[in-house]
C-alpha positions in Angstrom: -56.6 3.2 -3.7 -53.5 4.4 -1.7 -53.8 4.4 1.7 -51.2 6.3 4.2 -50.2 2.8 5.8 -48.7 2.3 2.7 -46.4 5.5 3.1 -45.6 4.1 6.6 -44.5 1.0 5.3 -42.3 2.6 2.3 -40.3 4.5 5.0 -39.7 1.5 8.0 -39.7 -0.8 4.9 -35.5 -0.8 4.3 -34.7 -0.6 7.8 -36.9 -3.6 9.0 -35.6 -5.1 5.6 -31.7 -4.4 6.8 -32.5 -5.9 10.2 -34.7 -8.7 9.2 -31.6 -10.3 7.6 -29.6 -10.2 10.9 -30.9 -13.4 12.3 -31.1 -15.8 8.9 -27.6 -17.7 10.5 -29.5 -18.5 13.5 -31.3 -21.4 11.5 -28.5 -22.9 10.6 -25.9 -21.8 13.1 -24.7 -25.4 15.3 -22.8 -23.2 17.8 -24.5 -23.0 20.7 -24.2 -20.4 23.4 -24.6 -22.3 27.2 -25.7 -20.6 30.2 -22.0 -22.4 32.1 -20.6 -20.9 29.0 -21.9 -17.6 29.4 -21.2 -17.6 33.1 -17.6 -18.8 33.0 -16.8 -16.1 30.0 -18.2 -13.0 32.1 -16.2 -14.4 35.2 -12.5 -14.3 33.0 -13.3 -11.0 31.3 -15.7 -9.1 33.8 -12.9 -6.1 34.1 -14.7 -5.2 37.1 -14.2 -8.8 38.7 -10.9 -8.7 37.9 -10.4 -5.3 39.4 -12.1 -6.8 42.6 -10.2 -9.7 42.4 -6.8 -8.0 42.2 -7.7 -5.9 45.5 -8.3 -9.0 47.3 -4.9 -10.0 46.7 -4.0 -6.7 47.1 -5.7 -6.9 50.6 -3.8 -10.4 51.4 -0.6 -9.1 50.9 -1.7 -6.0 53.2 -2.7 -9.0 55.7 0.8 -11.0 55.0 2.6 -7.4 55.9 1.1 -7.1 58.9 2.1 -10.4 59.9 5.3 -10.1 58.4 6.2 -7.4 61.3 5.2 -10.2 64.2 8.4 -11.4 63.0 11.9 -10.8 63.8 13.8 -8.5 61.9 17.9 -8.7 61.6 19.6 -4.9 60.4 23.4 -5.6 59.3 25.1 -2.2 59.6 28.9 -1.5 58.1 30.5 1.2 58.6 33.4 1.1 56.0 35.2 4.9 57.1 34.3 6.7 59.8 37.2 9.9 60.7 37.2 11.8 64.2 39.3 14.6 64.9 39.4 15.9 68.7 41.2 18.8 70.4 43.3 17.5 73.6 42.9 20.1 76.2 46.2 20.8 78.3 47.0 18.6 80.9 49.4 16.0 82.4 49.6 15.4 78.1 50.4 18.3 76.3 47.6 19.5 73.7 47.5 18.5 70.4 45.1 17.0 68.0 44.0 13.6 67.6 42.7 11.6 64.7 40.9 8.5 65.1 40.3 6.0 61.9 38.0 3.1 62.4 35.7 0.6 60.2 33.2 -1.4 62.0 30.0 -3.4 61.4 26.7 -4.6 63.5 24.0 -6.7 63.9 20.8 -5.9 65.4 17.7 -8.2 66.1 14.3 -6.8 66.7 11.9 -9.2 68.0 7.9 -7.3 68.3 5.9 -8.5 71.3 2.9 -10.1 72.0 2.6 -7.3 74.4 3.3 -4.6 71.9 6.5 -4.1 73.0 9.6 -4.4 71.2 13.0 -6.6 72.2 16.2 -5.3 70.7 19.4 -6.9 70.8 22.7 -5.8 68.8 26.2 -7.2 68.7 28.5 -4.1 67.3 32.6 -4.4 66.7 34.9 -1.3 66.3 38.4 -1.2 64.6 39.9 1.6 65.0 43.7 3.6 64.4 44.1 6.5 67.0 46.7 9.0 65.5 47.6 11.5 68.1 49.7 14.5 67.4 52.3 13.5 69.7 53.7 9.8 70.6 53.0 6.7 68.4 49.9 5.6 66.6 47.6 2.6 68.6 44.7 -0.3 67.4 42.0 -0.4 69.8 38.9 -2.9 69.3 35.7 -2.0 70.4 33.3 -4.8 70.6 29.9 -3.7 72.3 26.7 -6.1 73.3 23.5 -4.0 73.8 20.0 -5.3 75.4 16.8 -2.8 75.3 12.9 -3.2 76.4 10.6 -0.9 74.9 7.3 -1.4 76.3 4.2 1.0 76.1 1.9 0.8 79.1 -1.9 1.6 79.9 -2.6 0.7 76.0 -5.9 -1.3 75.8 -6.7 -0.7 79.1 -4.3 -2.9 80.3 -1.4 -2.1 82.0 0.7 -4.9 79.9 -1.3 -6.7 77.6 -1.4 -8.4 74.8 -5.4 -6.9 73.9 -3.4 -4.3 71.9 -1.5 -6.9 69.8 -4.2 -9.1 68.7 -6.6 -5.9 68.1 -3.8 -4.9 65.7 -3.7 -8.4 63.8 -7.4 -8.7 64.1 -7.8 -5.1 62.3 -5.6 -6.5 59.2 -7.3 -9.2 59.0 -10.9 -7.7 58.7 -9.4 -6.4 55.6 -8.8 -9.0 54.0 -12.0 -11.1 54.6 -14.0 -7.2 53.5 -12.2 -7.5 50.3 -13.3 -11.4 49.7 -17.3 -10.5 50.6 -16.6 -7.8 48.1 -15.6 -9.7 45.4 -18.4 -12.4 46.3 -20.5 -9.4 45.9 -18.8 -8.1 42.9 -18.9 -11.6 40.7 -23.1 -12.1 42.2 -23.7 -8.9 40.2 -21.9 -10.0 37.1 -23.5 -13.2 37.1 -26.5 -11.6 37.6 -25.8 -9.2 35.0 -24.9 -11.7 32.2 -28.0 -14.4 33.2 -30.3 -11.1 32.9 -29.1 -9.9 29.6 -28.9 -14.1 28.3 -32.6 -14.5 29.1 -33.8 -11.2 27.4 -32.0 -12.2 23.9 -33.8 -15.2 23.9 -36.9 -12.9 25.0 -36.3 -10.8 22.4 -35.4 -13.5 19.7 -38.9 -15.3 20.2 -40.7 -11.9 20.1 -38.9 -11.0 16.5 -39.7 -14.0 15.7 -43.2 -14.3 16.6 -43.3 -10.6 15.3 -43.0 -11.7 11.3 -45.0 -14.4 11.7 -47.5 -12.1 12.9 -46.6 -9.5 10.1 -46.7 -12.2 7.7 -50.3 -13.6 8.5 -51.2 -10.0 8.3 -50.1 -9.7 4.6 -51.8 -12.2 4.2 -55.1 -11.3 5.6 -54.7 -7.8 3.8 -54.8 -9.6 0.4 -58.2 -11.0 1.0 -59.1 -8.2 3.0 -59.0 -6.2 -0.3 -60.5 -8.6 -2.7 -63.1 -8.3 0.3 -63.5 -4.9 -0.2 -63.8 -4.8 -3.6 -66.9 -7.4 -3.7 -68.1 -5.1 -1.4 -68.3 -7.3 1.5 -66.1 -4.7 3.7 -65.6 -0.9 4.0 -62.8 1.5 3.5 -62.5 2.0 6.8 -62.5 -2.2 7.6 -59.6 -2.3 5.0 -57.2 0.6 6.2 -57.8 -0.8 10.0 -56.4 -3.7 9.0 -53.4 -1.9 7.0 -52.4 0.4 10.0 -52.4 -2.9 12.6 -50.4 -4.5 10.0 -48.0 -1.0 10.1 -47.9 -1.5 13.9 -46.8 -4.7 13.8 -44.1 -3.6 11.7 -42.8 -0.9 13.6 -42.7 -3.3 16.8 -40.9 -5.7 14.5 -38.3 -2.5 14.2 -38.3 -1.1 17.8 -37.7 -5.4 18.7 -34.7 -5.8 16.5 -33.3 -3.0 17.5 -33.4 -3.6 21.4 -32.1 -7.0 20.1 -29.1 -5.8 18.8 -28.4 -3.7 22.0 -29.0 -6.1 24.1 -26.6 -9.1 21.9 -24.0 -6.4 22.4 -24.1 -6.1 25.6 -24.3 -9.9 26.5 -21.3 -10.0 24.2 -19.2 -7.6 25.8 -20.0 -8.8 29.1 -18.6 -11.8 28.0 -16.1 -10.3 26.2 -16.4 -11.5 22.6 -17.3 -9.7 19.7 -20.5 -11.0 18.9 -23.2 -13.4 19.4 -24.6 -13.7 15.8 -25.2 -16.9 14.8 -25.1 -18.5 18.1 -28.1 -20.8 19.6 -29.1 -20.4 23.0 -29.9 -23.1 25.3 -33.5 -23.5 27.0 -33.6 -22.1 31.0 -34.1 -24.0 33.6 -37.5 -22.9 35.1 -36.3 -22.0 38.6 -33.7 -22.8 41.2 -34.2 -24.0 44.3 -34.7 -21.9 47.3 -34.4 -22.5 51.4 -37.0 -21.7 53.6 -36.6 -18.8 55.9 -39.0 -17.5 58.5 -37.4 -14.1 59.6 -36.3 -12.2 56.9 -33.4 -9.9 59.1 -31.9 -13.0 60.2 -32.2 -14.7 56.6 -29.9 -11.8 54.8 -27.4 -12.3 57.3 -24.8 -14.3 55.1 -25.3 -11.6 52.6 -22.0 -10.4 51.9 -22.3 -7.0 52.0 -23.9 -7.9 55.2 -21.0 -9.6 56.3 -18.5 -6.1 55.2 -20.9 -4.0 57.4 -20.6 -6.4 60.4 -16.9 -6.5 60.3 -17.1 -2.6 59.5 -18.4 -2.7 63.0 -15.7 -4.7 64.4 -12.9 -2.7 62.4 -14.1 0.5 64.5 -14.2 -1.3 67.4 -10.6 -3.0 66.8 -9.6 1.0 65.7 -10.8 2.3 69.2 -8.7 0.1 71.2 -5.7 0.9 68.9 -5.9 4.6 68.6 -5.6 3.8 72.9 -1.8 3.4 71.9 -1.1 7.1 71.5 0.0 9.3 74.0 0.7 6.4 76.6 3.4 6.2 78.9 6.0 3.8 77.9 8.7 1.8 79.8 12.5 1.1 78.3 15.0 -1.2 80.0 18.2 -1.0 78.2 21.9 -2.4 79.8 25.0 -2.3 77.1 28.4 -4.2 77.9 31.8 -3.3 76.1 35.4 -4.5 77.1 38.3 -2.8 78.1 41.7 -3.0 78.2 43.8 -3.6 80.8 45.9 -0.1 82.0 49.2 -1.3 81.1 49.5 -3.1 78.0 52.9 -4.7 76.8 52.3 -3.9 73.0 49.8 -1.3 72.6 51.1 -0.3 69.0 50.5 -4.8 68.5 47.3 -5.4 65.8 47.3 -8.7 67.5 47.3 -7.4 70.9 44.6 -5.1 71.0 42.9 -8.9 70.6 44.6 -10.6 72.9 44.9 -8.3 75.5 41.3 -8.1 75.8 41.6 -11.6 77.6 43.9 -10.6 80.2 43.2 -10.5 83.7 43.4 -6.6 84.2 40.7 -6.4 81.5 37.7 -5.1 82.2 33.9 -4.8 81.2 32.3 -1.5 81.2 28.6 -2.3 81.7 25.7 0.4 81.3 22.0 -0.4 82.4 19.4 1.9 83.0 15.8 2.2 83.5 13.3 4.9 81.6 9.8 6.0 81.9 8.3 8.0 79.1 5.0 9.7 80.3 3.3 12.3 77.8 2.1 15.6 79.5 -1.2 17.6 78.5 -2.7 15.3 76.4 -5.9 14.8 77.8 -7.7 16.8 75.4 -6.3 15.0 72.4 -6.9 12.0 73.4 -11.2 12.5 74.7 -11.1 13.8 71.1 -10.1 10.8 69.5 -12.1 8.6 71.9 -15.3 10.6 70.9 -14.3 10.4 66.6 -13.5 6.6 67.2 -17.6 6.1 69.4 -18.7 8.0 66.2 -17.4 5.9 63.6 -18.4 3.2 65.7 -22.1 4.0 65.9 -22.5 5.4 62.1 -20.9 1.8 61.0 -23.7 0.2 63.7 -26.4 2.8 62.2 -25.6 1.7 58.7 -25.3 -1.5 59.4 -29.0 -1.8 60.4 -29.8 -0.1 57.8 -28.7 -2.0 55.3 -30.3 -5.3 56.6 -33.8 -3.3 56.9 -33.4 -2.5 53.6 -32.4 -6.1 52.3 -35.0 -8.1 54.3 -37.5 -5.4 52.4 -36.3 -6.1 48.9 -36.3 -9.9 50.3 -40.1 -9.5 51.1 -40.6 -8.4 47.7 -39.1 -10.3 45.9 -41.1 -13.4 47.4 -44.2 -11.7 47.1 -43.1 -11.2 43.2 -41.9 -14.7 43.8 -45.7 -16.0 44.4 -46.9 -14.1 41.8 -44.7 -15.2 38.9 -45.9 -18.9 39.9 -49.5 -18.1 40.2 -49.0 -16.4 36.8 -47.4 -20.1 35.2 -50.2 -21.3 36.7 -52.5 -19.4 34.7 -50.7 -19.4 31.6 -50.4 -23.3 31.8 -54.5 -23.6 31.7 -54.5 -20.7 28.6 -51.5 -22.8 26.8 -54.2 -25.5 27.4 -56.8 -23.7 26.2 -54.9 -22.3 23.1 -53.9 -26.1 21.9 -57.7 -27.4 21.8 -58.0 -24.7 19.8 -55.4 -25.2 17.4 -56.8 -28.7 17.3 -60.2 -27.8 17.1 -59.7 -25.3 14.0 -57.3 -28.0 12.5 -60.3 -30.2 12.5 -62.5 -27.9 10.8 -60.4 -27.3 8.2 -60.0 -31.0 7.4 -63.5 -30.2 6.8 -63.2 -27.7 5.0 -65.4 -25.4 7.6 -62.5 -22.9 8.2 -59.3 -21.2 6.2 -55.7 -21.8 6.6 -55.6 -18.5 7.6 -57.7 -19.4 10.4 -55.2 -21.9 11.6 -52.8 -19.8 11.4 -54.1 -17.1 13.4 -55.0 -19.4 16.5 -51.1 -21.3 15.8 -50.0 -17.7 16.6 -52.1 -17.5 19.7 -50.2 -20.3 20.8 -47.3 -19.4 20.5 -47.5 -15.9 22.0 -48.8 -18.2 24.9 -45.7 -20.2 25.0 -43.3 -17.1 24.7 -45.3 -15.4 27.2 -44.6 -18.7 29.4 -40.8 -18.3 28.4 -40.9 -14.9 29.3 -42.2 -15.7 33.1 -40.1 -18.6 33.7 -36.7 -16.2 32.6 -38.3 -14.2 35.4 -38.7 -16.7 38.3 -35.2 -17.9 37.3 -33.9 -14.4 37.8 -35.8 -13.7 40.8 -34.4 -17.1 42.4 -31.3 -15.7 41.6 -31.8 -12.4 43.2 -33.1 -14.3 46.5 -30.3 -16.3 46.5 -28.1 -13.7 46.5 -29.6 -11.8 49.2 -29.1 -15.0 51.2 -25.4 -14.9 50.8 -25.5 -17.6 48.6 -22.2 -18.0 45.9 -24.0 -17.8 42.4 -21.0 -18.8 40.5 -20.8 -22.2 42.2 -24.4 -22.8 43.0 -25.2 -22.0 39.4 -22.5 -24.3 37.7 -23.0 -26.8 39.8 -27.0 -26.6 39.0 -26.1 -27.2 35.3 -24.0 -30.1 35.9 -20.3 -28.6 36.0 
């Protein structure tokens, strides 16, 4: 009799077939694929640590900058060729033109305050040829000290500060630690990620495996099934029930190996090799370790996202008092010094002179010094509008903030409520796994006696071991949901979790 099972079967038949020969290297395969291995792997090739991990550096170097302009700074200026050409107007002279050719070079230092002001100093030296158009050629050496004061005023709310200054370090700085809670964040997930897609191949393995055991017993039970039938002793009906659960079993078998291979890809490329076929993996541990906490706001606290919003906070704050810089009055004090030469010089046409006669008593210095007071007119309505934008950005990062710790203490309350759950649930599976052995002994027993069938046995064995995986199953759970809690408590899963294994 043909039964339309059997036309099931003769289409999934290849496929499963195909599939079914995927796993024979496990048996023999001595590789085996660690959870320290697995972890390390995902951190080197993760592209999106690495992306995380290059914007931290990125974000130091940003902070080093900013630093970097606390600094002094030295400008060297040369001026190889520089030509003038002026019109004398009549006079006691007569007119003519003049031509002036000179080379000269400078130094400037620039030394930033603490008050965010600026002290500039500059030593500057002219050579230069006068040519008039009339009488003999001269040297003249212009050597020049300069002294200048830049300070702005009012910024910070202080008059001269130095609140200004160390809000604008302190801004830098957030940006920097943000980018290394990010990363934290960033390699949590991964390892996350790559735990979560380690304990669902093994899921999966034990469940194709369990699968053609199941599949197996079936056949078996289908054979006697039909000699069964055809003494009479069942119906039709008895018989093709047992071919379409037998059919069922096979297309789980399928839909199984195929989420397999899906999910051994994805571990694989998360770790970034090519495959995992072949490769053992180790027993989980059953659970990690978790503090106790009491109030679940305060507990997610050292998350690090957390710890990005509260110095998102602090950023605006630090960006209110900066943005106080613009449109401030500002102070300068400057004073500049050059010598001069005496009125009557011996040699005035002398290279060597227009040194030496600098020295003389009829020299002179020609000393400038002033004082000037920048203050900014009709900016009043600029500047209320960036004092409102910065109290806005302020409160949305405070409003977001709180938000995201309500919303992380709530996925914290459910994932301990899951958390009691999954350990009530080993609980209960513990007394079945109990209750599944003394069976396995008890039907082992009768068929010592000869009371019972091998396929009897093998039917409660099977029992057993769905049992066990089911166990497997839960604990790969409560492992990942320690993980998850100990995320949300800030801790660092890369460490905690290597050091766990031993590393």
């Amino acid at each position: 009799m043909k039964y339309q099972g059997d036309t099931i079967s003769a289409f999934f038949a290849p496929v499963v077939l195909l599939l079914a020969l995927l796993p024979v290297s496990w048996a023999g395969a001595a590789e085996t694929l660690s959870l320290t291995t697995a972890v390390r792997r995902v951190l080197e090739s993760d592209p999106g640590i690495q992306v995380s991990r290059n914007r931290t550096l990125q974000a130091r170097e940003r902070y080093n900058l900013t630093l970097s302009g606390t600094r002094p700074r030295a400008d060297l200026e040369v001026r190889p060729y520089t030509y003038d050409r002026r019109r004398t107007p009549p006079g006691p002279s007569p007119a003519g033109d003049t031509q002036t050719y000179s080379v000269g070079a400078g130094l400037f230092l620039r030394q930033p305050l603490t008050t965010s002001g600026a002290l500039s100093a500059g030593i500057d030296h002219t050579t230069r040829r006068v040519s008039p158009e009339e009488g003999a050629d001269r040297w003249d050496q212009v050597p020049e000290v300069s002294l200048r004061w830049d300070q702005p005023l009012m910024a910070g709310e202080q008059i001269i500060g130095s609140r200004l200054f160390r809000a604008g370090l302190r801004e830098a700085e957030i940006g920097f630690s943000q980018a290394e809670y990010i990363h934290e964040a960033t390699r949590n997930d991964a390892v996350r990620e790559v735990l979560e897609l380690y304990t669902r191949t093994g899921n999966l393995r034990r469940s194709t495996e369990l699968l053609r055991e199941t599949i197996e017993l079936l056949r078996r039970q289908l054979e006697s099934a039909e000699l069964d039938r055809q003494q009479g002793l069942i119906s039709d009906t008895a018989l093709l029930a047992l071919q379409v659960t037998l059919n069922n079993r096979r297309e789980a078998l399928f839909s199984t190996q195929l989420q397999l291979v899906q999910v051994e890809q994805l571990l694989a490329r998360s770790m970034g090799m090519d495959g995992i076929e072949g490769m053992e993996l180790e027993d989980l541990p059953e659970t990690l370790p978790i503090p106790q906490f009491s109030d679940l706001r305060t507990a997610v606290r050292d998350n690090p996202r957390v710890r990005v919003g509260e110095l998102t906070v602090e950023q605006a704050e630090k960006q209110t008092i900066l943005g106080t810089a613009t449109d401030r009055p500002s102070l300068s004090l400057f004073a500049r010094a050059m010598p001069v030469y005496p009125a009557e010089r011996e040699e005035p046409d002398s290279f060597s002179a227009s040194f030496s006669d600098l020295f003389t008593s009829d020299a002179g210095i020609d000393v400038t010094a002033g004082l000037a007071v920048t203050v900014p007119l009709l900016t009043a309505r600029q500047r209320a509008y960036r004092t409102r934008i910065d109290e806005l950005t302020r409160r949305n990062a405070v409003l977001e903030l709180e938000d995201l710790e309500q919303v992380l203490a709530n996925m914290m309350r459910t994932l301990t409520m899951n958390r009691r759950f999954l350990e009530e649930r080993l609980e209960l599976l513990e007394m079945d796994i109990d209750y599944e052995e003394r069976r396995v002994q008890n039907e082992r027993t009768l068929l010592e006696a000869g009371v019972t069938t091998d396929l009897r046995v093998r039917e409660v064995e099977l029992d057993l071991r769905s049992r066990l995986n089911e166990r497997s199953r839960v604990r790969a759970e409560l492992l990942l949901n320690s993980l998850d809690i100990l995320s949300l408590l800030g801790e660092d899963l890369e460490a905690l979790f290597l050091s766990s294994r031993g590393t």
